[in-house]
C-alpha positions in Angstrom: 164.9 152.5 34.3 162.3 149.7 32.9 158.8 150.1 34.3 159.2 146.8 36.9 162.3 148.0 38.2 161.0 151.1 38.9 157.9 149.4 40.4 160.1 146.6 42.5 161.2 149.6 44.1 158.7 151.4 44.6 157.3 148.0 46.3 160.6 148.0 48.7 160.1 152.0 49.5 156.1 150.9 50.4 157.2 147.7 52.8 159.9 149.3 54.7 157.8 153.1 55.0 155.2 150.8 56.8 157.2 148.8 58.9 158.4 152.4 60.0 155.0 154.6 60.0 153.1 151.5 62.3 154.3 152.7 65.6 153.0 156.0 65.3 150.3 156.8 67.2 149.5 153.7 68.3 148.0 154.1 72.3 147.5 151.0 74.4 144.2 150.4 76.7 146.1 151.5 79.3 146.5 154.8 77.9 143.8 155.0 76.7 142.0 154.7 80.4 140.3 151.6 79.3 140.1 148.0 81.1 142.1 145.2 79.1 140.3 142.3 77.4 140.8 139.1 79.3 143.8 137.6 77.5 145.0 140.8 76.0 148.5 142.2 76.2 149.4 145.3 77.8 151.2 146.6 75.2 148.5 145.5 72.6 146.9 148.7 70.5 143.5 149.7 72.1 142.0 151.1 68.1 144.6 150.0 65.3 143.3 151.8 62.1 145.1 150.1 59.3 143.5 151.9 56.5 145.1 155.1 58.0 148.2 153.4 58.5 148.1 152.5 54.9 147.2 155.6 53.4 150.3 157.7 55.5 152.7 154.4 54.2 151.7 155.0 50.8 152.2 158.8 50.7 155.5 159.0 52.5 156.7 155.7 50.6 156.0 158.2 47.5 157.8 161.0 48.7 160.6 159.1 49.2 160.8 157.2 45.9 159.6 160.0 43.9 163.1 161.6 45.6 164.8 158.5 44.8 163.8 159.0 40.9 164.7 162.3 40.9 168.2 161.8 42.1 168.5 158.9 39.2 167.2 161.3 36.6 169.3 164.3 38.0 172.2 162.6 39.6 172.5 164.4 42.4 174.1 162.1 44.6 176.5 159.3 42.6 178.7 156.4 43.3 181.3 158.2 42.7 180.3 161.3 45.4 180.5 158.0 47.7 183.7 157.0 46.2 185.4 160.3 47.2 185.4 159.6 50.9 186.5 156.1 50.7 189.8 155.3 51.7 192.3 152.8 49.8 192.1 152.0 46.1 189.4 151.8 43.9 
């Protein structure tokens, strides 16, 4: 796999992990005991910490594509193992 293949998906591993790590542990005013701004949502984060966020999306997006290159190394998992359980022709 050429080196901007590999990193085009590495980028599409890094947007979706952080579209899936930014609701975690995320605590609204409310929660938090505090009183809301004047204008503010209820549902609006009381401290949003987006290096954090950031630093968990980048080492779960890793995990995952450094699993995702190993399986296209190794070929673990084929399109053929998907082909298996298919019905009808092929």
């Amino acid at each position: 796999m050429p080196w901007y293949s590999a990193a085009a998906l590495y980028l599409l591993f890094w947007v979706f992990t952080f579209f899936l790590v930014l609701p975690f542990g995320v605590r609204t005013s409310e929660e938090e005991g505090e009183a809301l701004v004047p204008g503010q949502a209820e549902s609006a984060p009381h401290h949003f910490s987006m290096g954090r966020k950031l630093l968990w999306t980048t080492a779960v997006s890793a995990l995952g594509f450094g699993l995702f290159w190993l399986n296209w190394e190794m070929g673990w998992i084929t399109r053929e193992a998907f082909l298996d359980f298919m019905p009808g022709p092929r």
